[in-house]
C-alpha beads as a LAMMPS data file, in Angstrom:
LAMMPS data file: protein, C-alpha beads

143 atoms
142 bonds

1 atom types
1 bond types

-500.0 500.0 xlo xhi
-500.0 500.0 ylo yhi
-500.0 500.0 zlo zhi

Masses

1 110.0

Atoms # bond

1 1 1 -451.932 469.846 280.411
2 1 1 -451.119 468.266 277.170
3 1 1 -451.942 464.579 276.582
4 1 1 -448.625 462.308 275.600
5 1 1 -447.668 458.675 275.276
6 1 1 -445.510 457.103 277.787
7 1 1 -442.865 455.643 275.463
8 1 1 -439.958 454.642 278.393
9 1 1 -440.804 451.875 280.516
10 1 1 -442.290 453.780 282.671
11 1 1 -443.039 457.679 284.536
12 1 1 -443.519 458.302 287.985
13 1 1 -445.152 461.191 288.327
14 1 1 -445.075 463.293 291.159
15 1 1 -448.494 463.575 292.986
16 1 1 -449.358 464.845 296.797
17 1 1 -452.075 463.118 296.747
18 1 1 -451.046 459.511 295.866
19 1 1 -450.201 457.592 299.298
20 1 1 -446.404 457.106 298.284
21 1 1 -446.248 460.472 296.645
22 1 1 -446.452 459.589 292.631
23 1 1 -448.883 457.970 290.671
24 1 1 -446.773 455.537 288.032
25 1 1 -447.505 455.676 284.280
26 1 1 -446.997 452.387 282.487
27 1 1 -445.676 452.448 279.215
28 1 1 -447.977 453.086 276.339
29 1 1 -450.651 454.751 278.837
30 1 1 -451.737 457.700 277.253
31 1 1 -452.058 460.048 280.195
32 1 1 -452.159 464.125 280.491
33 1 1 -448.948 465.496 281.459
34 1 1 -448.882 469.055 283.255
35 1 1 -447.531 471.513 281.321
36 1 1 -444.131 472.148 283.638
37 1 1 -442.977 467.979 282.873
38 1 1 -443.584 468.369 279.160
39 1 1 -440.361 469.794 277.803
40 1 1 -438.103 467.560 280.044
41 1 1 -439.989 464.675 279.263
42 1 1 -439.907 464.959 275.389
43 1 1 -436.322 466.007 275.991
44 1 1 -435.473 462.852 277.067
45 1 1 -437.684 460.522 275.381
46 1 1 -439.788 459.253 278.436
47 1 1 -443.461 460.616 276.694
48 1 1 -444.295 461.203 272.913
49 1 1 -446.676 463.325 271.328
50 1 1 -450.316 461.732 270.501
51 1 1 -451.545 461.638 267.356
52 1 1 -455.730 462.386 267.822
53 1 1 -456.418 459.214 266.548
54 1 1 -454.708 457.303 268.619
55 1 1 -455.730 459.347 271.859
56 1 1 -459.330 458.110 270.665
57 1 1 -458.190 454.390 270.504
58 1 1 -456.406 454.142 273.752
59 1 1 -458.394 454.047 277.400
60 1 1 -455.699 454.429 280.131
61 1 1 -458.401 454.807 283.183
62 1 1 -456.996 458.711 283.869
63 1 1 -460.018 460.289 283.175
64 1 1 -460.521 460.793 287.397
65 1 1 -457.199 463.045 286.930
66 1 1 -453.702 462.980 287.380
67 1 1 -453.778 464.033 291.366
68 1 1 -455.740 461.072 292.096
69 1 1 -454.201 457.642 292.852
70 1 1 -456.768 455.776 290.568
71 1 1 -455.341 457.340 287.865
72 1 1 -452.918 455.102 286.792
73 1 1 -453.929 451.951 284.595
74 1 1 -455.222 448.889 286.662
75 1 1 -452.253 446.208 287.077
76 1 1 -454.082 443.357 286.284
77 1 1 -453.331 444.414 283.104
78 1 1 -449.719 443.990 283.590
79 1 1 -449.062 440.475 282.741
80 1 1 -450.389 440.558 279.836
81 1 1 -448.019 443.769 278.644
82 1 1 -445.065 441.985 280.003
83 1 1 -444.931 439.443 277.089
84 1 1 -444.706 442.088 274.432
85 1 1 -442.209 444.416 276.580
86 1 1 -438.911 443.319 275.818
87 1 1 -439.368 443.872 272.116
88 1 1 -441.295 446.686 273.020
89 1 1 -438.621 448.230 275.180
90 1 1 -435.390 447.361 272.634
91 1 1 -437.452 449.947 269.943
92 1 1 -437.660 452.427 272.766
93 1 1 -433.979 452.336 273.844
94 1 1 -433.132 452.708 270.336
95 1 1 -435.106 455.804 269.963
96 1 1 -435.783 457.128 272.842
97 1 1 -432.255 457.490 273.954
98 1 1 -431.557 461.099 273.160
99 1 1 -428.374 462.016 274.993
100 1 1 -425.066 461.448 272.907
101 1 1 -423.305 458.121 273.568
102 1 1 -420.032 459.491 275.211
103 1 1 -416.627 458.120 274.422
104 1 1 -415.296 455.159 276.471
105 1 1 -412.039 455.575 278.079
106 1 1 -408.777 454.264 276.636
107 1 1 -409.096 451.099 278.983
108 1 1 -412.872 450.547 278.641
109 1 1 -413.945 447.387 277.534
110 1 1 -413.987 446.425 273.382
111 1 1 -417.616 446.170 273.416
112 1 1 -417.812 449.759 274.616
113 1 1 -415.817 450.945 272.032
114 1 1 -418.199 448.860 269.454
115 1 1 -421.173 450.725 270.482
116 1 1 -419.225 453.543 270.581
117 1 1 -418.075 453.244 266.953
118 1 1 -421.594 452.237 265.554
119 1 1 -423.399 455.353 266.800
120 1 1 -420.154 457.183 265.576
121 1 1 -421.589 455.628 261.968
122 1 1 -419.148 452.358 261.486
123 1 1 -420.675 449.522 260.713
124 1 1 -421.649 447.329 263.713
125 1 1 -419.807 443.727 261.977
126 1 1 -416.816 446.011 260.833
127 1 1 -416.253 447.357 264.437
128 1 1 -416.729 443.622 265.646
129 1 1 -414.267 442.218 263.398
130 1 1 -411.811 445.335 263.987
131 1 1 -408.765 444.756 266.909
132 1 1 -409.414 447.391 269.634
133 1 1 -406.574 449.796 268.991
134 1 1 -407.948 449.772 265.313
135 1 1 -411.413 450.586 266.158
136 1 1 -410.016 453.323 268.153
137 1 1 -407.667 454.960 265.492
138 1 1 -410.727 454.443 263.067
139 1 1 -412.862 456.612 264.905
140 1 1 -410.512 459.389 265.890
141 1 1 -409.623 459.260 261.884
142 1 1 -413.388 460.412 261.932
143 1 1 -413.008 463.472 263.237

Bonds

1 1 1 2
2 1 2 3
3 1 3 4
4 1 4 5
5 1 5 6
6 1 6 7
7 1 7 8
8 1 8 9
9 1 9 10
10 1 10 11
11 1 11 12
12 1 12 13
13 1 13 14
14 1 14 15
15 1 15 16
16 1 16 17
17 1 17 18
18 1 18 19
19 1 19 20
20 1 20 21
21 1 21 22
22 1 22 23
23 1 23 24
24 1 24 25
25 1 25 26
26 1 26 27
27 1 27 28
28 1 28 29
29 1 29 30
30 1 30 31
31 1 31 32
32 1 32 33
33 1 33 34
34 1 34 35
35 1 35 36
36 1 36 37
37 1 37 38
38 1 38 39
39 1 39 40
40 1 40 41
41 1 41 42
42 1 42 43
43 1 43 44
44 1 44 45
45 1 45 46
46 1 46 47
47 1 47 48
48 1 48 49
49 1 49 50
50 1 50 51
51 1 51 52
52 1 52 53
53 1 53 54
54 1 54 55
55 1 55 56
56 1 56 57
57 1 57 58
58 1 58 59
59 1 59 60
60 1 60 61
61 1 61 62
62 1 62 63
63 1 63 64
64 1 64 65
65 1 65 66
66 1 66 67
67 1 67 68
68 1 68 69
69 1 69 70
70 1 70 71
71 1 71 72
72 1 72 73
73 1 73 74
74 1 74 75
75 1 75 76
76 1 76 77
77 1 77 78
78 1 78 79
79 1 79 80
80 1 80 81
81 1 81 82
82 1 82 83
83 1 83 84
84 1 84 85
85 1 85 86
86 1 86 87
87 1 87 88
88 1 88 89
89 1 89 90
90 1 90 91
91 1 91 92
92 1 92 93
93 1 93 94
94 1 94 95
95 1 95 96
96 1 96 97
97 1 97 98
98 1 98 99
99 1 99 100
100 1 100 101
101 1 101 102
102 1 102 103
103 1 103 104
104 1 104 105
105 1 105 106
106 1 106 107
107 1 107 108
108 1 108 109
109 1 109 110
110 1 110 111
111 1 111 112
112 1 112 113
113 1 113 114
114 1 114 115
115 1 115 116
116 1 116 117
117 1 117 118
118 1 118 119
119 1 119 120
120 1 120 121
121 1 121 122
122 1 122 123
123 1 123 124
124 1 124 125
125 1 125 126
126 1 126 127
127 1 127 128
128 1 128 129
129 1 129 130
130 1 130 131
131 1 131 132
132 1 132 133
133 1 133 134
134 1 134 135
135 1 135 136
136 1 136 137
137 1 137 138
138 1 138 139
139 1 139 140
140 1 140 141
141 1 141 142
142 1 142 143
């Protein structure tokens, strides 16, 4: 088992011995993740390695074990997290998000094709201020 950061909102993970069958992993928990999860995990942005300082600095209440249903961080804690999460969670989705944004359909929505275009590289106002069929010849010029 490696120890990682939770950086998505949150990881269930899979536990016989927890009463619903996982023990959940708030984000920012710092928690030891068995070997097997690792790869997929980093792979799609849910954990992050810790540095050792910060492993030092954080106490997530695992220290009973992942297997056990005490594991996870109290919830009283919660509310308090909650105010800082949304800002929190827009940094994650912007790099956590590993898989390749895939290209809308012809009839999808402009606002697709915006988001679209900006992880293509265009420039988020230019693709806003570009007509639809524009944007769209734009970013097949790209390739």
């Amino acid at each position: 088992m490696a120890r990682h950061k939770v950086v998505a909102s949150f990881w269930n993970e899979p536990s016989s011995g927890a009463p619903n069958g996982y023990v959940r992993h708030p984000h920012g928990a710092v928690i030891d993740v068995p070997d097997a999860e690792v790869e997929r995990l980093l792979r799609i942005g849910a954990i992050a390695p810790v540095e050792p300082d910060e492993d030092a600095d954080e106490d997530t209440g695992d220290a009973t074990g992942a297997d056990d249903p005490g594991s996870s961080p109290a919830v009283p804690n919660a509310p308090a997290d909650v105010s800082a999460e949304p800002a929190d969670n827009a940094a994650v989705q912007q790099h956590a998000d590993p898989a390749p944004v895939q290209r809308p359909k012809q009839t999808a929505s402009k606002p697709a094709w915006v988001e679209y275009a900006v992880y293509r590289g265009i420039d988020r106002d230019e693709a806003e201020a570009t007509e639809k069929r524009d944007l769209i010849a734009a970013i097949d010029a790209l390739n």
